[in-house]
N, C-alpha and C positions, 0 to 999 in steps of 0.2 A: 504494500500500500504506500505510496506516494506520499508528500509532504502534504499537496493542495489536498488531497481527498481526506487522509486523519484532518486536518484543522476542521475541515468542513463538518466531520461527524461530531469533533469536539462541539462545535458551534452547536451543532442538531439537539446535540446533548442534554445542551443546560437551557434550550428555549423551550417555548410552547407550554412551560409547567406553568399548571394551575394553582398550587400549594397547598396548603392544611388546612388544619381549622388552628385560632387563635390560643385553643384550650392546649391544643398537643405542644406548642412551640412552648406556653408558659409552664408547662408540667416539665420538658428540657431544660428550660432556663432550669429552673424550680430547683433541679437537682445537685447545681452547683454549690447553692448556700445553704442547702440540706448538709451536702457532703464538708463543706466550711464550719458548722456548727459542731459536725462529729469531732474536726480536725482540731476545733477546740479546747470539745470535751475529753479527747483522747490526749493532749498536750497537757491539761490540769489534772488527769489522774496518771500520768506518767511520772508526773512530779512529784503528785504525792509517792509513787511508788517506789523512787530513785531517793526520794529525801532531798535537804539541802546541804549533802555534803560538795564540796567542790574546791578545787585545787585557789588557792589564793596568789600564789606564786609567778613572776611573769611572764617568761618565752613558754610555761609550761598552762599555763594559763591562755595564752594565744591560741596555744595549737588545739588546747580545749575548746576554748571557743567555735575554733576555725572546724574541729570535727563535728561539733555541735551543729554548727551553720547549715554544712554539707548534709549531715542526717535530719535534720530538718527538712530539708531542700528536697530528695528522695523521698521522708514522706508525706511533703507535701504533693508531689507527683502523682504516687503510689495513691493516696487518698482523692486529691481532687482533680489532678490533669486527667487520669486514664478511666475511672467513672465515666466523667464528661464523655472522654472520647467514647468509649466504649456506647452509651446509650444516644449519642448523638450516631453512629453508625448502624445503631441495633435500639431503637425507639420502644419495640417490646418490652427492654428490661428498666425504663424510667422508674415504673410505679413501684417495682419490686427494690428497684434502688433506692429510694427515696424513703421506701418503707425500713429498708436494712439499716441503713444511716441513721433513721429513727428510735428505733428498737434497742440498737446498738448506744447510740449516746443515753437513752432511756437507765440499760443495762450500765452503764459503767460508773452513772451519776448514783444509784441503788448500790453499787458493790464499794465504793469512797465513802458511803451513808453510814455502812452497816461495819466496814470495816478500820475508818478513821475517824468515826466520828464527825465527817468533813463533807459541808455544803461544797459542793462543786459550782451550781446554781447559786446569783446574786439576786435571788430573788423571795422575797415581793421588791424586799428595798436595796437597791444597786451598791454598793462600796463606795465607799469617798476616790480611790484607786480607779473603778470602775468607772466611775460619773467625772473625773476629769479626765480620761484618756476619750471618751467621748467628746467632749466638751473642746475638746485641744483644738487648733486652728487645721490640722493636717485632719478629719475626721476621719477614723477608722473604717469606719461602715461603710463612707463613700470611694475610701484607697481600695477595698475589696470586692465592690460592686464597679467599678472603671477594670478594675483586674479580670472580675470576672467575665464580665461583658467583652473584652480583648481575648480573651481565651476561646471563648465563643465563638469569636469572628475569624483568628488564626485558624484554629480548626477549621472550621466550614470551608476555606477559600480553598485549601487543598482537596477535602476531602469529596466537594461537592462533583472533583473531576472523577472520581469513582463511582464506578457500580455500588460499591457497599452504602455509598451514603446514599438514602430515598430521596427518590426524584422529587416525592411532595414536598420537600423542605429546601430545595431551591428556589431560587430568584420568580416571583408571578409571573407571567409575558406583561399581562396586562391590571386586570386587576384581582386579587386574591392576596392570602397571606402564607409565604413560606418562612422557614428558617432563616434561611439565607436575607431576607425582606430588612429583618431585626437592625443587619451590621451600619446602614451608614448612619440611620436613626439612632439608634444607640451611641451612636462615635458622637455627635451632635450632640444630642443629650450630656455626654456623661464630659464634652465640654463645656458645655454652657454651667453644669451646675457647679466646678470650680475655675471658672474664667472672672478674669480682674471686675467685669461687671458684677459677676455675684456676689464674689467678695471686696467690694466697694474701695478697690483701690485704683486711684485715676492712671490713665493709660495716656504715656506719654507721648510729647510731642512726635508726627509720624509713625507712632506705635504701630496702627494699624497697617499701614505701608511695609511695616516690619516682621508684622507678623505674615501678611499675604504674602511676600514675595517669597519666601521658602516656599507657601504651598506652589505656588504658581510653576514655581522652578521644578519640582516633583511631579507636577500635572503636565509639561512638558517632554519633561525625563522618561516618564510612562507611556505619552502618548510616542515620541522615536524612536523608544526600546521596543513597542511592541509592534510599528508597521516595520522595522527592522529587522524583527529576528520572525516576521509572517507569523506570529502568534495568534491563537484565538482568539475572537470578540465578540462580545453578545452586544452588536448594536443597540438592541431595544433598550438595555440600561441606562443608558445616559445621552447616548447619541452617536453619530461616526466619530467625531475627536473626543468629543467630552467623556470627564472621567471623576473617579471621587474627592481626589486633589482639587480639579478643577470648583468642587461642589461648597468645601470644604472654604476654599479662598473667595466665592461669591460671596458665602456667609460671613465671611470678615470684612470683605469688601464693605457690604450692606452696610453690617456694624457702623462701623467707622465714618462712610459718609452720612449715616444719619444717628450723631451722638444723643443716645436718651439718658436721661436724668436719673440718678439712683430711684428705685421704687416703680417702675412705669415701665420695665420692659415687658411686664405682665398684660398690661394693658394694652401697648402699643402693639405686643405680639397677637395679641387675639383679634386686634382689627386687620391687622395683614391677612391674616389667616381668614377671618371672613369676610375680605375683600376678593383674597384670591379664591376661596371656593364658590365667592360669587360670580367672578367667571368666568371658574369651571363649568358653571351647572349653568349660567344664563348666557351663555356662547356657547362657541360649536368647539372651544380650546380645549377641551379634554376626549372629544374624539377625534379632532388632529392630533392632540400627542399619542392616542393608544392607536393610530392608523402607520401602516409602513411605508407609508408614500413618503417621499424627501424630495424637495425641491433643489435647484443646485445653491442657494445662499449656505454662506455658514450657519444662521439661525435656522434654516429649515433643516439643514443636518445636524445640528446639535438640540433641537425644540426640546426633547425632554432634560438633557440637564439646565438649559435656559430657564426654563418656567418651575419646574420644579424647585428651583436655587429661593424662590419668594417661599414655598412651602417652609423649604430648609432654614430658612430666617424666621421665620415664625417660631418652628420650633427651638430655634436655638434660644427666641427672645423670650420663651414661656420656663424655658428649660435655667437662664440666669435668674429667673424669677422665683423658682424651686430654691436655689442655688444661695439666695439672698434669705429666703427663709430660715435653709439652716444654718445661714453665718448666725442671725440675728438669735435664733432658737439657743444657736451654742454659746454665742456671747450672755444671753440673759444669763441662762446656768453658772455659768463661769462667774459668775456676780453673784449667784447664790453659794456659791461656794468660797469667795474670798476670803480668805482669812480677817483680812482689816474690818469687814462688814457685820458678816455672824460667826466670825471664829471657827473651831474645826467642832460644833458642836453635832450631837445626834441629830438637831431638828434643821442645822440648815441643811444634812447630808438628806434628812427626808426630804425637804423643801425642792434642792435641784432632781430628787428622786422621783417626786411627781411631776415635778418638769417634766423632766426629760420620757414620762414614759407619756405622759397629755401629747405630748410631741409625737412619740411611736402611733398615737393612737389618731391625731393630725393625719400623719401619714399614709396609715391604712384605710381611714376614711378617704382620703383624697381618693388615694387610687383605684377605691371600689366607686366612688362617684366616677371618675374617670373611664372605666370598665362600661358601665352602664351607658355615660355617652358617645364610648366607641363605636357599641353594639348597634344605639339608634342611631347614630350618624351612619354606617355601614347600610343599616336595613334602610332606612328612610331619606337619606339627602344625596349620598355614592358610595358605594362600597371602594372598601382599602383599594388603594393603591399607591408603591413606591412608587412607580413612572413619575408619576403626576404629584406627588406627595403633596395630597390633599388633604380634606378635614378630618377624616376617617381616618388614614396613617398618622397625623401627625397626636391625633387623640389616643391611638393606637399604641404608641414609641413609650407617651409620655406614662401614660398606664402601664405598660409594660415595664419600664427601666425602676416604676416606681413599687412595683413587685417587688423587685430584688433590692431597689432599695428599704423600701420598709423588712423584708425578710434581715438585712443587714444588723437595722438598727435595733431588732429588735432580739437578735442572738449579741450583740453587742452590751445591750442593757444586761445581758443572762449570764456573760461571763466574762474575769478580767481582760481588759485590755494583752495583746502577745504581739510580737511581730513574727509575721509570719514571712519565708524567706522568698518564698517563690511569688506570692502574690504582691508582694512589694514590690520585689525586683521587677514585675509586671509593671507594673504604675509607674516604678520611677524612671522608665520608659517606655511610656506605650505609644508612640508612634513611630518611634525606631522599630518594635518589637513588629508593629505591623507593618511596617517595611520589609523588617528580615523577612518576615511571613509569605509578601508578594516575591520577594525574591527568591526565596525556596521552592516556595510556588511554580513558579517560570521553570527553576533550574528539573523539576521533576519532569514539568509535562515534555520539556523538549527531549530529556532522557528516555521516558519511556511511551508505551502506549497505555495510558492510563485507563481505556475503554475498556478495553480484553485483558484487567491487569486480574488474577484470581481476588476475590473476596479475603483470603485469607494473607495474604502477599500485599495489597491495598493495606489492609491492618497494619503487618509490621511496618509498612512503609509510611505511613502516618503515625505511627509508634515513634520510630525512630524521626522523623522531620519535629513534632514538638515534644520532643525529645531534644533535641539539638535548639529551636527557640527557647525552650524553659532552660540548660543549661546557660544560653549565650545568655540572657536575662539575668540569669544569676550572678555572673563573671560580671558583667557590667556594675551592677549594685554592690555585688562584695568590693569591687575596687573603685566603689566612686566614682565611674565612669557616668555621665548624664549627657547622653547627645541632642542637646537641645536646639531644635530650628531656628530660634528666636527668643 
């Protein structure tokens, strides 16, 4: 088989899907912060099991550390990379994961109960410990839910070029919801909720110029590399040139030429948004984008990442608005907890305690109202669609991300504050990490036939690819490496 004829089937491949229902994608999401809660619970009763003896001494103390770090790292893999992977390839075993994970942290928090005497659970009322590593400026809940949602997405990009992974959970053509639907939404999202807008620090002179022009330059990079090396393309995504970079640098563009005022990107984002789903629905502009006809303009070749890039600002501006929430949320606490104000007494540690858990409970209410005006926006005004990232997806995302983030914050409230090595090392770069991702990516499909590749052979091969991102991840954060665009 020839070079032109594989690409072509590659293309064949990944179009024409219809995708899933909403419930199956969040029952996958679901099973990350399921398995994160275990990894918790299994870290605090390990502790208790190991005690606190430990070496105080220096170079011998390093290398303690440094083995420490390492087996960490492994089983944070062991525990939460290869789950993922495994039920993100084999969708069957979600519920039964999700269920073990349960069962099992259930079980380990009963055997620390009976046999130390020791709450492993901070719960009804959180720890002083507990309620400022929350409270911190870096928020735990949200380093883990950006981690996880990147894990997500790395997987998916490779894996969706295989048999093993179900066609339903690719990319829609047009409109419907896959897996794959989740990645630029979520990337959006889990920027806007810690972008300087959220966290009300001014952006300086040019900023915006500064921060676009990396994307710009990577949206370029993507688009030469891949008419270059005749690589596959699912036109219907974004367009003939257009690409996620490109999408990515509209949404900062927007930003920046129209600077909004702390408090009001909420507002300002919800009239975008139902501007442009006005029309979507009161033009003929959402059945020229979900049509294949292309006229020879650039905008008529590129219309779905053109139009869509209005959607994508919307939710970015809804998403700093979340984002702004929980600075303010975490700031109040922090002020219940000062020492100069109510001292380190019982009652201010209950005080931020029912904060912060009014706050969890904020959160889950949001996202079930949000749930609900997914549903009727989908049935009654248009159903989801990324193409066009309309009112339906972008209620979609924000529901969605806010899943995992409330499931975060609220296994957060349950047990100490830990750093965890792998899902940091995630965060503390995660657009490098999904760069490496594209670029492993690439480096496979040109290596192999990924179409006819066995189900079982597909596995190790995406075994070992994040495999090799969770290791590179790690190497970069253990040494303080942060490749920052901007």
């Amino acid at each position: 088989m020839d070079a032109t004829e594989l690409k072509r089937l590659k293309e064949e491949f990944v179009s024409n899907l219809e995708g899933t229902t909403m419930l199956e994608i969040s029952s996958v999401m679901g099973l990350t912060p399921v398995a994160v809660f275990f990894r918790l619970v299994l870290a605090a009763f390990l502790d208790q099991t190991q005690g606190t003896k430990r070496s105080r001494t220096g170079k011998h103390r390093d290398s303690t550390k440094a083995a420490a770090s390492s087996q960490s790292t492994l089983l944070d893999f062991l525990v939460i990379v290869m789950p993922t992977l495994y039920c993100m390839t084999h969708p069957e075993a979600v519920w039964p994961s999700i269920l073990f994970f349960s069962v099992a942290s259930a079980f380990l928090v009963l055997i620390a109960k009976r046999q130390w005497a020791s709450d492993i659970l901070c719960f009804p009322c959180p720890s002083r410990h507990v309620l400022a590593g929350i409270a911190s400026p870096k928020k735990p809940f949200l380093s883990k839910y950006r981690a996880s949602m990147m894990l997500l997405t790395v997987i998916a990009i490779l894996a969706v070029d295989f048999d093993i992974f179900p066609r339903r959970f690719g990319k829609a053509e047009t409109f419907g919801t896959g897996l794959m639907d989740v990645g630029v939404g979520s990337f959006v999202v889990a920027n806007g909720v810690v972008s300087r807008e959220a966290r009300g620090v001014p952006t300086p002179p040019r900023g915006g110029l500064r921060r676009t022009s990396p994307l710009l330059l990577l949206g370029f990079a993507r688009l030469a590399a891949t008419k270059a090396a005749g690589y596959q393309e699912h036109v219907g995504e974004y367009g003939t040139h257009w690409n996620f970079f490109f999408t990515l640098a509209a949404v900062e563009l927007l930003t920046s030429a129209a600077p909004i005022g702390p408090g009001r990107a909420g507002l300002v984002g919800a009239v975008v948004l139902a501007g442009y789903q006005a029309v979507l629905s009161k033009s003929n502009l959402s059945e020229v984008l979900m049509s294949n006809h292309r006229g020879a303009s650039l905008l008529s070749q590129n219309k779905e990442g053109v139009a869509s890039a209005f959607g994508y600002w919307a939710l970015y501006l809804l998403s700093v608005q979340l984002g702004r929430f929980f600075a303010t949320s975490a700031a109040h606490a922090a002020q219940e907890l000062a020492p100069g104000k109510t001292g380190e007494s019982r009652e201010s540690d209950l005080q931020a305690g029912r904060h912060w858990w009014r706050f969890a409970g904020k959160v889950w209410g949001l996202q079930l109202a949000l749930w609900v005006c997914t549903n009727l926006a989908d049935a009654y005004i248009e159903r989801v669609s990324r193409r066009s990232c309309n009112l339906a997806y972008v209620l979609w995302m924000l529901a969605f991300n806010l899943q995992a983030i409330s499931m975060f914050v609220t296994f957060d409230l349950l047990l100490p504050p830990r750093s965890y090595s792998l899902l940091d090392a995630i965060d503390y770069n995660l657009l490098p990490i999904f760069l490496l991702g594209n670029l492993l990516t690439g480096l496979v499909n040109m290596s192999i036939d990924t179409l006819h590749t066995p189900r079982a052979h597909a596995f190790i091969i995406l075994t070992l690819y994040i495999g090799v991102v969770s290791w590179t991840a790690w190497v970069l954060h253990r040494t303080r490496v942060r490749l920052a665009f901007w």
